[in-house]
N, C-alpha and C positions, 0 to 999 in steps of 0.2 A: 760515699759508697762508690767501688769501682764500676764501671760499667763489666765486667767481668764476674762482678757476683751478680748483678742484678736479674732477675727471670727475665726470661722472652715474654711473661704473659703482662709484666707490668710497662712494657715499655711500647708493645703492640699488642694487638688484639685480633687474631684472622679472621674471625666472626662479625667483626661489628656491623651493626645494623643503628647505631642510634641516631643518623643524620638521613630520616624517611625521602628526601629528594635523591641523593645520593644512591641512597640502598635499592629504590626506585631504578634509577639510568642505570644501574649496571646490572639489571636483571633485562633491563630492556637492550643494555647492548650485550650481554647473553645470549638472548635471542636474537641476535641479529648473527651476532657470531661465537657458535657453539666452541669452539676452540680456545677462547681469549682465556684469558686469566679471570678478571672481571670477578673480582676480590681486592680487598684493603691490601696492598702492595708495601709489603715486611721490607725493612732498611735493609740494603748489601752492604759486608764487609765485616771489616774487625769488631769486637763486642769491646773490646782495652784500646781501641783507635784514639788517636790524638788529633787528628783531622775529620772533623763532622762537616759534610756538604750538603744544604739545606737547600732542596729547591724547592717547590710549589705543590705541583701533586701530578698523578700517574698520566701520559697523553692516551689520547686513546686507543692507537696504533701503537704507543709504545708500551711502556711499562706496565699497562690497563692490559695489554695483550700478553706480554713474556712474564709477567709477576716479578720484573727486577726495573727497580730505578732507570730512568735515562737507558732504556735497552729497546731496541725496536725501530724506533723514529731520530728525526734528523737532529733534536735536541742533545741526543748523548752521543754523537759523531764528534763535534769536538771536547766534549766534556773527560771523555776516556781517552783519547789522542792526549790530552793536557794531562791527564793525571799516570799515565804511563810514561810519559817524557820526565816527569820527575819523582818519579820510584814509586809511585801511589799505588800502581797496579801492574798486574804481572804480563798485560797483552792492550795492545793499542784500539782492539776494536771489542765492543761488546755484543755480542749474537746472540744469546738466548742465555736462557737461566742456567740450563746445565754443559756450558762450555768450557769452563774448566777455567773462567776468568777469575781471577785473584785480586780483593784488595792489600798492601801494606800498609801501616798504619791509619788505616782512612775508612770510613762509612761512610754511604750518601743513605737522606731519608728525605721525605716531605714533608713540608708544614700540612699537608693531607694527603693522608693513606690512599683516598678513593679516589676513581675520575670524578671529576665535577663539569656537567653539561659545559661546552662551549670552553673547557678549563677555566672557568671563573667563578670557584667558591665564594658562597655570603661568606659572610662575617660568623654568623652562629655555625656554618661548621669548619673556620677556621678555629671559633673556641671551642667546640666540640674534639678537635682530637688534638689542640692545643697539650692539654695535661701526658701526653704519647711522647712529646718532643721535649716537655718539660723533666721528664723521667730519662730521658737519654742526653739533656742535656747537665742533667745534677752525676752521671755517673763517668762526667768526662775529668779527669784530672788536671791537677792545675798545670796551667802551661800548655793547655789543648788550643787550638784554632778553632771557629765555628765560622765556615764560607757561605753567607746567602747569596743564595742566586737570587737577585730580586726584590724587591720592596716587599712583596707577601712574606716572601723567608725573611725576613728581616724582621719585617714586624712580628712576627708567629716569633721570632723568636725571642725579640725583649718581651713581648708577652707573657712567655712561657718562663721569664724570670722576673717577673711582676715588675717591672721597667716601663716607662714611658715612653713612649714613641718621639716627645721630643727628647730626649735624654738623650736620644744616638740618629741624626737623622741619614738616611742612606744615600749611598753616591758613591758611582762606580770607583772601586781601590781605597773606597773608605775606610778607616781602621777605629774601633772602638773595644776599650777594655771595658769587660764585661768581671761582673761577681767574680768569686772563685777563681780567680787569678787567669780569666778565658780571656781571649781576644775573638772580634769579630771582624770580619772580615767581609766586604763587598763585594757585589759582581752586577752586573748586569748578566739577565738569566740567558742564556744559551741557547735561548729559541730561534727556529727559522726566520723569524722575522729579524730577529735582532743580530743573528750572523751575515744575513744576505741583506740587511740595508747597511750593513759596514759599522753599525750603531755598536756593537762590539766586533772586534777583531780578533785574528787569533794570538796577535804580538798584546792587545790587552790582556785577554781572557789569561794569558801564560804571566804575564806578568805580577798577577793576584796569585797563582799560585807559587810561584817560584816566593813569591812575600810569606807565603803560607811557610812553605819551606823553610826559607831562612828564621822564622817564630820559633819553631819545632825545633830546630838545631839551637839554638840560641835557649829558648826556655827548658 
């Protein structure tokens, strides 16, 4: 099934409430700040994308606040700079949900919708909205890319294809063929921590995409 026929309602859910710690903190950062978004934060981008980018889940300054992936905080400063450099998107920086930023061929989602205190989901609700990613990732077609940022996106996502963790183990610029004629693709995730200790760079970070790239033309 294309991701193009599939509903909005089977692949996200703006309501959800089934992971009680979760539905808890963002009623508590609600309150703290009436503004935020502070809801399960909906994938950006194309719905027929060939490029899925998997990070982890909303910060809470970021995408927890604008209701758009990597928007807000310092995590999506180089993630959008990387994906505008090579035709991904239609503008280098990403400001708020209704600025007129564009993806081409590409969607970013999370292995979890919500904020999760300190950003560090258990385990039950990374299975918890597991079956969310596993729906968007059955309507990608073959010869699609799927980019984890991260060990969590990584694992959420052979998860979500009933795959073993050792099956594909992760490691930045890893590449693994996946089911359905997908490739998976590595990253160390884009976090403050991990751009300003040099642990990724942006001559890495560009490198994994530009590999994405080259899949996409090729497949």
């Amino acid at each position: 099934m294309n991701a193009s026929t599939q509903s909005a309602e089977s692949t996200f859910d703006a309501q959800c409430r089934r992971c009680p710690r979760l539905a808890s903190h963002l009623d508590a950062v609600k309150a703290e700040y009436p503004d935020y978004f502070c809801a399960p934060v909906p994938p950006f981008g194309e719905d027929a994308a060939r490029l899925l980018v998997v990070g982890l889940a909303p910060g809470k300054h970021g995408a927890n606040a604008s209701g758009r992936p990597f928007t807000g905080d310092h995590a999506g400063i180089l993630l959008y700079e990387t994906l505008h450099r090579h035709g991904f998107a239609s503008r280098p920086v990403s400001e708020h949900a209704g600025d007129g930023l564009r993806l081409h061929d590409c969607r970013i989602t999370n292995a979890v919708k919500c904020l999760p205190p300190e950003n560090k989901p258990t385990t039950d609700e990374i299975r918890n909205c597991n079956p969310f990613l596993a729906r968007e990732l059955a309507g990608l077609e073959a010869g699609s890319v799927v980019l984890a940022l991260g060990s969590i996106a990584h694992n959420a996502v052979l998860r979500a294809l009933g795959l073993k963790q050792a099956s594909a183990r992760f490691g930045h610029a890893a590449e693994h063929a996946l089911p359905g004629e997908l490739t998976l693709l590595d990253s160390y995730h884009c976090s403050r921590y991990n751009t300003q200790t040099r642990r990724l760079t942006p001559e890495m970070f560009d490198a994994v995409f530009a590999r994405a790239r080259s899949l996409l033309e090729e497949g």
